[in-house]
C-alpha positions in Angstrom: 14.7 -60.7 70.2 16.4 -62.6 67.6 17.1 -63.2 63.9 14.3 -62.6 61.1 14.2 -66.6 60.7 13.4 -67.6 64.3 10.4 -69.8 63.3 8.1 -68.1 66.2 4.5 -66.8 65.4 1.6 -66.0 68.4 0.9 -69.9 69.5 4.0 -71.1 69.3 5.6 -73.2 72.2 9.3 -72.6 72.8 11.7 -73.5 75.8 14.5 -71.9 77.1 18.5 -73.6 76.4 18.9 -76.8 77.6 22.5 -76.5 78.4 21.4 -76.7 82.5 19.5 -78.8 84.7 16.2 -76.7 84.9 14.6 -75.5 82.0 11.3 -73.2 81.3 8.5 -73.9 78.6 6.3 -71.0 77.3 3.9 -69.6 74.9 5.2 -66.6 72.1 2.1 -64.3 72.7 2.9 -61.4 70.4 5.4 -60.9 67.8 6.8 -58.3 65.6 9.6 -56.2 63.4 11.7 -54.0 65.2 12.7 -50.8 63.2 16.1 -52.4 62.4 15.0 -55.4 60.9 15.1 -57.8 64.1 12.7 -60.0 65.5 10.9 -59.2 68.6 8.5 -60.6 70.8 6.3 -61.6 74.3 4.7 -64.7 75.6 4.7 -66.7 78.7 6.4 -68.4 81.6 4.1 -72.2 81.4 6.4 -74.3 83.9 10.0 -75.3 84.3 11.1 -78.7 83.0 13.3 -81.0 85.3 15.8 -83.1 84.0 13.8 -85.9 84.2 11.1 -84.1 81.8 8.7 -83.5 84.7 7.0 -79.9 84.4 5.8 -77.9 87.3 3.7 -75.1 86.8 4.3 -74.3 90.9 7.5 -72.3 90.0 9.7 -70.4 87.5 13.9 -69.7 88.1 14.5 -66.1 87.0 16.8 -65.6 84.4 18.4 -62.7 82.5 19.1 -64.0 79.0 18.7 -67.1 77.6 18.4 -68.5 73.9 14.9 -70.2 73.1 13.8 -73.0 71.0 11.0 -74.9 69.5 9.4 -76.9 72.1 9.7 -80.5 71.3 6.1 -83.0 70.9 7.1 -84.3 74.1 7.4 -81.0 76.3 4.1 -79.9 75.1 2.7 -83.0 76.1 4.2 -82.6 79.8 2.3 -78.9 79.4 -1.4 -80.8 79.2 -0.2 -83.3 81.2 0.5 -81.1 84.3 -2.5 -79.0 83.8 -5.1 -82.5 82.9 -6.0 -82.0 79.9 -7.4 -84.6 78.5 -9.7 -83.9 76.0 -8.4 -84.2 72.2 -10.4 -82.1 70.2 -8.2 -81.5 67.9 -4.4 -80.6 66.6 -2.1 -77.3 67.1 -2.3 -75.2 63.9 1.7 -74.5 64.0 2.3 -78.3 64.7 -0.4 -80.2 63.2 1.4 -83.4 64.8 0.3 -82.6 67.7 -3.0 -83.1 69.5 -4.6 -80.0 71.1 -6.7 -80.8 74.3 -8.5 -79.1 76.7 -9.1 -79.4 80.6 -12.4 -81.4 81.9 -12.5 -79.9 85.0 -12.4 -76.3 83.8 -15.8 -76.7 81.8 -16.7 -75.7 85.6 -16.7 -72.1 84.2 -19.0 -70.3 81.5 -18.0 -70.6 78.3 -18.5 -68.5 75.3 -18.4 -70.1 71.7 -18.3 -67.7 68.6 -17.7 -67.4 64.9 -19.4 -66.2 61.8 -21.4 -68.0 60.0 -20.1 -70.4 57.5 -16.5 -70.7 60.3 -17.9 -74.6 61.3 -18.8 -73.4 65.1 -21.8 -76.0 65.1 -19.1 -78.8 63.7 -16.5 -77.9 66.2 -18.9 -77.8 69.4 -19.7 -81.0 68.5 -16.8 -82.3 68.5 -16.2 -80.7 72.3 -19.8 -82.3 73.2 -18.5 -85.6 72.3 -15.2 -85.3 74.1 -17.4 -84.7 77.1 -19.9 -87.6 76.8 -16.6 -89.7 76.3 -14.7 -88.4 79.4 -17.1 -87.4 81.8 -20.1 -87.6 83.2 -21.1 -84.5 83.2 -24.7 -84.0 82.6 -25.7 -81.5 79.3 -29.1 -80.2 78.3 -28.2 -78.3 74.9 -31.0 -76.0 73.3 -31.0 -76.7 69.6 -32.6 -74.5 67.3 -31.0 -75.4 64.3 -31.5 -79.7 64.5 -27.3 -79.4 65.0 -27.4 -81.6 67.6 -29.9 -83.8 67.1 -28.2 -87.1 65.7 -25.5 -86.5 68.6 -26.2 -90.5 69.7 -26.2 -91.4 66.0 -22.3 -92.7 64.8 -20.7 -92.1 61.8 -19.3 -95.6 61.7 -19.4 -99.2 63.4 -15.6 -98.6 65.0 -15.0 -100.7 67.6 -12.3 -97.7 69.0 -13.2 -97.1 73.4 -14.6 -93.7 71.9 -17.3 -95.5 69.9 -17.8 -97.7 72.5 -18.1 -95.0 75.4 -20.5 -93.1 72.7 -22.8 -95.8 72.3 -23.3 -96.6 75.9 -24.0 -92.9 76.8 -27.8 -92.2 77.7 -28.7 -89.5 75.1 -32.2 -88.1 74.8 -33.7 -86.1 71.7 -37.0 -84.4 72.6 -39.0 -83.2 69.2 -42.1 -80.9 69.6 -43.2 -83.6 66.7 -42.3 -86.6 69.4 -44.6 -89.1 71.1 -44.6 -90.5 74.7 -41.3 -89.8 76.6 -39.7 -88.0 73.6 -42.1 -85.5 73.0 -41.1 -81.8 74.3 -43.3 -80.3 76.2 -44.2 -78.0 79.4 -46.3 -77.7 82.3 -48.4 -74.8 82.5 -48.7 -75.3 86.1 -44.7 -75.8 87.3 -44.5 -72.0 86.1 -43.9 -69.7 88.6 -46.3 -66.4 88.9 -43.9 -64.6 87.1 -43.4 -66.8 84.6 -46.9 -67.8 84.1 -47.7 -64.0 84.1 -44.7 -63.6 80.8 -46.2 -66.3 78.6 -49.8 -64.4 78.6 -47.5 -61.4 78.6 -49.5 -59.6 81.4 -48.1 -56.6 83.5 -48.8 -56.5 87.2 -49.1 -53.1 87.4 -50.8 -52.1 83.5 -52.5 -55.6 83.9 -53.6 -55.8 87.2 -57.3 -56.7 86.9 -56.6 -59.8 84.7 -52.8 -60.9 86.4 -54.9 -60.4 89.7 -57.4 -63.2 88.5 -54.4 -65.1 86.8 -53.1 -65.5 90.6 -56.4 -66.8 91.7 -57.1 -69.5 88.8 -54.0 -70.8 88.2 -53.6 -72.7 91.7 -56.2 -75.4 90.1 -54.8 -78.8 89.9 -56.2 -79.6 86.5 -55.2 -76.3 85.4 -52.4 -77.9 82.6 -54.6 -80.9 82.1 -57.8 -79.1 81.1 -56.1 -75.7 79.8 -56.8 -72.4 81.5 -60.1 -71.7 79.8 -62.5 -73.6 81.9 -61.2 -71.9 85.3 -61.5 -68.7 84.1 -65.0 -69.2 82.1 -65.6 -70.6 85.8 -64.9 -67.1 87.4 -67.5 -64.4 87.7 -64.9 -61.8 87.9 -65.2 -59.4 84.8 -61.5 -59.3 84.8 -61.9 -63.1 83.9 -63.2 -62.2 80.6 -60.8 -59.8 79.7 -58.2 -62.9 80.4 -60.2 -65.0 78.3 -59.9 -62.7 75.6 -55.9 -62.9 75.8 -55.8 -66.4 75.7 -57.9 -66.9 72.6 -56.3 -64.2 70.6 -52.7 -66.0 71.7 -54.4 -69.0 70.5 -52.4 -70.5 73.4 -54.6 -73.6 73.4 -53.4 -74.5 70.2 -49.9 -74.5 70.9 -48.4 -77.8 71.0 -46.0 -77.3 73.4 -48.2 -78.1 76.8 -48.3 -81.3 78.3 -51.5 -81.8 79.0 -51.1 -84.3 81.4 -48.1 -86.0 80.1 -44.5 -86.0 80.6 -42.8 -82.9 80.5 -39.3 -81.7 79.6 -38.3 -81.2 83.2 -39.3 -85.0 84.0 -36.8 -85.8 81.9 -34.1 -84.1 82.8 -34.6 -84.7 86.6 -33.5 -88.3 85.7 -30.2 -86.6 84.7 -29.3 -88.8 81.5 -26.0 -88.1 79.5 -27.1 -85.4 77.0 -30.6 -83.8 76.2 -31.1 -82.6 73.1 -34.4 -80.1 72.4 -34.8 -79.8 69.1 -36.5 -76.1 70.0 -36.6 -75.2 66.4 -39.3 -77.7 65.6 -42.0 -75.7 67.0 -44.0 -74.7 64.0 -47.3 -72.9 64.9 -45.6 -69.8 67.6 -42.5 -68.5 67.7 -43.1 -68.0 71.7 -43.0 -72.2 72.3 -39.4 -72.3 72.4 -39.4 -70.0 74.3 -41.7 -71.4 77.1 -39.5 -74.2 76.9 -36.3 -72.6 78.0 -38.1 -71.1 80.7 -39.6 -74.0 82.1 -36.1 -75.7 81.6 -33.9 -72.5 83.2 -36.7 -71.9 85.7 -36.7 -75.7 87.0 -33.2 -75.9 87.2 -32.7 -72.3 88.8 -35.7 -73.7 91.5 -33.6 -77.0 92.3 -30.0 -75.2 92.6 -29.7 -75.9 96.4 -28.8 -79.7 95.3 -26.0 -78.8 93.7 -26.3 -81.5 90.5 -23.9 -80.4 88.2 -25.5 -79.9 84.6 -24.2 -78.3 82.0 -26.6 -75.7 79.5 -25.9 -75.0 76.3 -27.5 -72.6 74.0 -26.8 -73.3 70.3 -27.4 -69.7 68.3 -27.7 -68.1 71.6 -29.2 -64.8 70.3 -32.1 -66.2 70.0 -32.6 -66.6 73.9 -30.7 -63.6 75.3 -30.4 -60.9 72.9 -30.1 -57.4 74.5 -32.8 -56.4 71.8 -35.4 -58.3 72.3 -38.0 -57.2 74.4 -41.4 -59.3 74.7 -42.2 -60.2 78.2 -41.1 -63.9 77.7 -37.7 -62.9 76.3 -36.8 -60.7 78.9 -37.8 -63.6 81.7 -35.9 -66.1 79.7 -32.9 -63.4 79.6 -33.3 -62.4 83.2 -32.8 -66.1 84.2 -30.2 -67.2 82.0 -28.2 -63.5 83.8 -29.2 -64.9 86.9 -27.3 -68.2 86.1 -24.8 -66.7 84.5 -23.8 -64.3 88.2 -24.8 -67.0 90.8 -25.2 -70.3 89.1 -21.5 -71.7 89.0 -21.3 -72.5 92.6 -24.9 -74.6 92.0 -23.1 -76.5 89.8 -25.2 -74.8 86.5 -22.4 -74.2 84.4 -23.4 -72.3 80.5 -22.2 -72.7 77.3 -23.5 -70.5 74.7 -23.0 -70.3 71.4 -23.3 -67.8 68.6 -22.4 -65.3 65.8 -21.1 -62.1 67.1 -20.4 -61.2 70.9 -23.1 -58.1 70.3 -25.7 -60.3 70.3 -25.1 -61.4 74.1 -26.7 -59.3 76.6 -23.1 -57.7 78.0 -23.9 -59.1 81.8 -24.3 -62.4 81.0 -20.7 -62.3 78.3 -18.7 -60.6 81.5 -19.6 -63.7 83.5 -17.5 -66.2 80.5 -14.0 -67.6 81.7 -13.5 -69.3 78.6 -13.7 -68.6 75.3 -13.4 -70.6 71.9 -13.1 -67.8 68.6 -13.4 -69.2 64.8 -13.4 -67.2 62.1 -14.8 -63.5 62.8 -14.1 -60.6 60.7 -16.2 -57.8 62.1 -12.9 -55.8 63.5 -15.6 -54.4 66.3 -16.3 -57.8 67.0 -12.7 -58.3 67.9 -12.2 -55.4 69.8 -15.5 -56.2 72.3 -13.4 -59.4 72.4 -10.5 -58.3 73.4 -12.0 -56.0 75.8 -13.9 -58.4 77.6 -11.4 -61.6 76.7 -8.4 -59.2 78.2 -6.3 -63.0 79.3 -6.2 -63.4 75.0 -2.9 -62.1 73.3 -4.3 -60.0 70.6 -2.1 -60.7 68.0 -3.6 -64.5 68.4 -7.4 -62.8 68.2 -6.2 -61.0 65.5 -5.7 -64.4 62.9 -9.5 -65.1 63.7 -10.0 -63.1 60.2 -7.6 -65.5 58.4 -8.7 -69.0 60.1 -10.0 -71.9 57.4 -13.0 -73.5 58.5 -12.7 -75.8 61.7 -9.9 -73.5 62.8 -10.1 -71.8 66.5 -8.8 -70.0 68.8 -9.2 -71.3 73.0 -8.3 -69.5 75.9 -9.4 -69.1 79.4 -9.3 -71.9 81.8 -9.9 -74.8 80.2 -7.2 -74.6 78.2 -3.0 -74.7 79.8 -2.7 -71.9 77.7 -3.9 -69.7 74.3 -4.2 -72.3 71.9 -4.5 -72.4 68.1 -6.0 -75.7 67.0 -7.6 -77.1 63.9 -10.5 -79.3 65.2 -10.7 -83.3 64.3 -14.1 -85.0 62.7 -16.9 -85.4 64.3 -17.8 -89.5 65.3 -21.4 -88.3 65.2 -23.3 -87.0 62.4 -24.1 -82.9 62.3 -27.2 -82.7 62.2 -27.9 -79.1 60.5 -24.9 -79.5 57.8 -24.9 -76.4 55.0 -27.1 -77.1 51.9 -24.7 -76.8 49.1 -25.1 -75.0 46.0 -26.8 -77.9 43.1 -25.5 -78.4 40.0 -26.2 -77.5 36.7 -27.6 -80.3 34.1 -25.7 -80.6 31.7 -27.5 -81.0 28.4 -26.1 -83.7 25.9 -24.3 -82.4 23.0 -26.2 -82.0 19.6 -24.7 -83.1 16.4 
């Protein structure tokens, strides 16, 4: 408690007197007017400070009253320091001097990335996505549906900074439905499990079972991907066979162009582990139901191959799109079943998700549980904020409560890859964004007449 012009908001770092040897850093959570005019608030116990400036998170003195100040640059440094974060992304809203950064390590969790549209969520993650590349090696595969992502090896500059440098050395891959060779996205028909295979024809076992009965006998054909699924079936004197038939020509699944016919697929790829993958998912023009056969072959592949524990990370730009609660075709509920399957039992595989999107809602609820870390711009849907706060329950809700208010590349982080709930203003980008807004043209001016 204190005097109306103690300069303490949510987010603000403060240490306890320095008048003795040990000290305590912490983080004001919650503030607000008591009914006599005075100051009052709650945070957190960070560490204690040493005299010699060294922080330990490992214990905290008690103490019954104790006057607190503003944390200097240099104790919030010892904060990231102690916890490893190394990751600048950006700088602390209440002291802009001061770089924000998060935890490598902790990107070891799922992560859930909001804000409404128009907040700069694509701009910020890419900033993240970068630090990552620059700092790590760990592996990403990011599902782009918007072309955000895909000038993420292109630089904005010819710097000559070790960023630059460790950017332009990183192995990054952009696969285009419109791509030739080893950058064209595709799938294998065949790689599909049963189930899978039985989704993209959107066949029922049970309702179905005459034609998915033929689809398990066809199907094992080696050429099956090479020369389509037409000739095995035509092949078949089953009358079921013909029914099948029928659903493949009205899908006009020979003419989608996301099979590989032979080629290299999408999961070829990405078994070579590069840096970052980007699939430009939104490219497919001819059936809405491509991308998703490509996030199932992806999810499905990677699901298959869990027991050798390569670390990758997935993330899924505009996330609705691939695990909506609402959606309901066969081949978005197998693409949403998977990714809730990563989302419970992936971590310890080392398949670590990082979705992205407009409003929590639009997750399926099982697979938003499962996020330890969360990143918030700019949402002003108050029941947005309440689902947050309900299933965020580590956030102080007076910090989720400035999401309404933040400018545009502002944002709230919490969880575990973060030393604590931070409020940070996010740096440029060294890559170009690929999917920028379209801004608003001009009026022409006409000359003036005489």
């Amino acid at each position: 408690m204190g005097s109306i012009d103690a300069p303490f908001v949510p987010g603000s770092f403060v240490t306890t007197g320095r008048s003795s040897g040990l000290r305590h850093i912490g983080l004001i959570d919650h503030v607000t007017l008591t009914d006599t005019g005075a100051l009052s608030g709650e945070g957190r116990v960070l560490g204690s400070i040493d005299a010699d400036g060294n922080l330990t998170t490992s214990r905290a003195s008690p103490f019954f009253e104790t006057a607190l100040l503003k944390a200097t640059a240099d104790e919030i440094e010892s904060v990231y320091q102690a916890a490893g974060a190394t990751l600048g992304v950006g700088t602390l809203v209440e002291t802009p001097e001061i770089e924000a950064k998060l935890i490598p390590s902790r990107f070891n969790r799922h992560t859930f990335w909001c804000g409404q549209s128009g907040s700069g969520k694509t701009y910020a993650l890419g900033v993240v996505l970068e630090q990552l590349l620059i700092h790590t090696a760990l592996p990403m595969v990011i599902f782009d549906p918007n072309a955000g992502f895909v000038r993420l090896r292109d630089l904005r500059s010819d710097s000559q900074t070790d960023a630059h440098r460790a950017l332009r050395g990183r192995d990054i891959r952009v696969l285009r439905p419109a791509g030739q060779g080893p950058e064209a996205l595709r799938a294998r028909f065949r790689d599909f499990s049963m189930q899978s295979r039985a989704a993209v024809l959107r066949l029922d076992p049970i309702v179905d079972r005459d034609e998915y009965n033929v689809l398990t006998r066809v199907t094992g054909d080696k050429d099956i991907d090479r020369e389509g699924i037409l000739p095995a079936l035509r092949a078949n004197d089953d009358p079921a066979a013909d029914l099948l038939i029928k659903r493949v020509e009205n899908l006009r699944m020979a003419d989608w162009t996301v099979w590989a016919h032979g080629g290299a697929d999408v999961n070829t790829v990405l078994d070579e582990r590069p840096d970052a993958t980007v699939l430009d998912i939104g490219g497919f023009a001819y059936h809405p139901g491509e991308k998703l056969v490509i996030a199932l072959a992806v999810l499905d592949d990677l699901w298959a191959k869990r027991e050798a524990r390569r670390p990758i990370l997935i993330v899924i730009d505009e996330a609705h799109n691939l695990c909506s609660p609402d959606n309901d075709s066969p081949l978005h509920r197998a693409v949403r079943e998977r990714i809730i399957q990563i989302a419970a039992e992936g971590r310890k595989f080392g398949l670590w998700l990082l979705l992205s999107t407009q409003r929590p809602s639009k997750i399926h609820p099982s697979i938003l549980s499962q996020c330890d870390n969360l990143a918030l711009m700019r949402m002003s849907s108050p029941v947005d904020l309440t689902e947050l706060a309900t299933v965020f329950g580590f956030v102080p809700p007076s910090m989720l409560a400035r999401s309404p208010r933040f400018q545009q590349g502002e944002a709230l982080f919490a969880g575990g890859f973060v030393p604590a709930p931070t409020l940070l203003k996010v740096q440029e980008r060294l890559t170009h964004e690929g999917g920028s807004d379209v801004g608003v043209p001009p009026a022409l001016m006409s000359p003036p007449t005489d």
